[in-house]
C-alpha positions in Angstrom: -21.6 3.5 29.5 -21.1 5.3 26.2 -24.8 6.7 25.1 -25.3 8.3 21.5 -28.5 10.1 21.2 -30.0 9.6 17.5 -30.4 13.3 17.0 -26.7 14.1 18.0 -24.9 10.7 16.0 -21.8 12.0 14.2 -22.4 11.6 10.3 -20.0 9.6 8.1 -19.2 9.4 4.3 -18.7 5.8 3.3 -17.7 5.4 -0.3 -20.2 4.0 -2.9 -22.9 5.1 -0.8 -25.4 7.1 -2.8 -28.8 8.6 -1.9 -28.0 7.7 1.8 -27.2 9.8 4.8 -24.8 7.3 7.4 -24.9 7.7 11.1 -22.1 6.5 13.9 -24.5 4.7 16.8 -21.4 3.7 18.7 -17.7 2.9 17.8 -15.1 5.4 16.2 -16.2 8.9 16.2 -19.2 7.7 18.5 -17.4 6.8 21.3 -15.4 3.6 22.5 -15.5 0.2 21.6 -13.8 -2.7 21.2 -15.0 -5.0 19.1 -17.6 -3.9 17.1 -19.3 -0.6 15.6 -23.2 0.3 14.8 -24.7 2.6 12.4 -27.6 3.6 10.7 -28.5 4.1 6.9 -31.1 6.6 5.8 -32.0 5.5 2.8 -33.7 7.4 0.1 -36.1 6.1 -2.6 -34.0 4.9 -5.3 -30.3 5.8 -2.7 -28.1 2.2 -3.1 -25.0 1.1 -2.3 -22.2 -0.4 -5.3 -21.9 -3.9 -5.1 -18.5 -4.1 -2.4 -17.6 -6.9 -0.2 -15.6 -6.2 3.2 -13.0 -8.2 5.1 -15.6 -8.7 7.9 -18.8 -9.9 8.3 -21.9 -7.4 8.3 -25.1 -7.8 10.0 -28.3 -5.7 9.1 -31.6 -4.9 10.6 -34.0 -2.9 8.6 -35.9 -0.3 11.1 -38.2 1.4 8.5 -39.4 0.9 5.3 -37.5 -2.2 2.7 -34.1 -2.7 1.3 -33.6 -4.9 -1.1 -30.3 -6.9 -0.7 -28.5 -8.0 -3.7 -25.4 -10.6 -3.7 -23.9 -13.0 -6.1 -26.4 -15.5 -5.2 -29.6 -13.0 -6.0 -31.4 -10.6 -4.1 -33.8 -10.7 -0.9 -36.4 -7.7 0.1 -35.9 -7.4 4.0 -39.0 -5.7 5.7 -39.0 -4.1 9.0 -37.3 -6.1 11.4 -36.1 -8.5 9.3 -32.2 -8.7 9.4 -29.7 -10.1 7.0 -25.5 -11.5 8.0 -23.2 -11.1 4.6 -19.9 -13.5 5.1 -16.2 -11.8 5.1 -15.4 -11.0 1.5 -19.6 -11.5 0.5 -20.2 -8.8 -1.9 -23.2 -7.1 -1.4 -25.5 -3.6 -2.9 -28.0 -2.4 -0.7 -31.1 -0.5 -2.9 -34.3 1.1 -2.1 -36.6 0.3 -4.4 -40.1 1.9 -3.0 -41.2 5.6 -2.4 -40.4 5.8 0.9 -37.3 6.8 3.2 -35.7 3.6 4.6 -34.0 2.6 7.6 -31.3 0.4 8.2 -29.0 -1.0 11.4 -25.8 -1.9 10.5 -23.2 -4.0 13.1 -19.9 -4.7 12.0 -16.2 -5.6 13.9 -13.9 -3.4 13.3 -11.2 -4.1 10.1 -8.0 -5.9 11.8 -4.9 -4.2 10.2 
């Protein structure tokens, strides 16, 4: 059992990621894992994401607050709890739109190279 206390999560620097502070859960700098990796977002009113797409399919959960969700096909506000897949090569921003710090899960395989 690999167990990553919230408090102690390694940070990470994604590109494109602005307003945000990113947090390993479990996978690369975490610990082990094989095929997938979890992180968080702390979101900041008005932090976003650029609109990117990834070879692999993304899920999100938001844990506090709302994100709005914006893709080619328009945009969705997910509350707490509500979750969210984007498709392999889906482009996506994430944006927080209120006054209030957001929280958001993010699950992802890793990148086959």
């Amino acid at each position: 059992m690999n167990v990553t206390r919230f408090p102690r999560a390694p940070q990470y620097f994604p590109p494109s990621h602005f307003g945000m502070r990113c947090l390993r859960l479990q996978g690369h700098e975490a610990g082990p894992a094989s095929d997938l990796w979890m992180g968080v977002s702390i979101i900041e009113p008005g932090g976003h994401t650029s609109s990117d797409a990834s070879p692999v399919e993304k899920h999100y959960v938001v844990l506090e607050g709302a994100v709005t969700v914006v893709t080619a096909e328009g945009e969705c506000v997910l509350q707490r709890h509500d979750s969210c897949r984007l498709a392999p090569g889906e482009s996506r921003k994430l944006e927080n739109r209120t006054q209030s710090t957001a929280l958001i899960l993010l699950a992802m395989p890793f990148v086959q190279r």
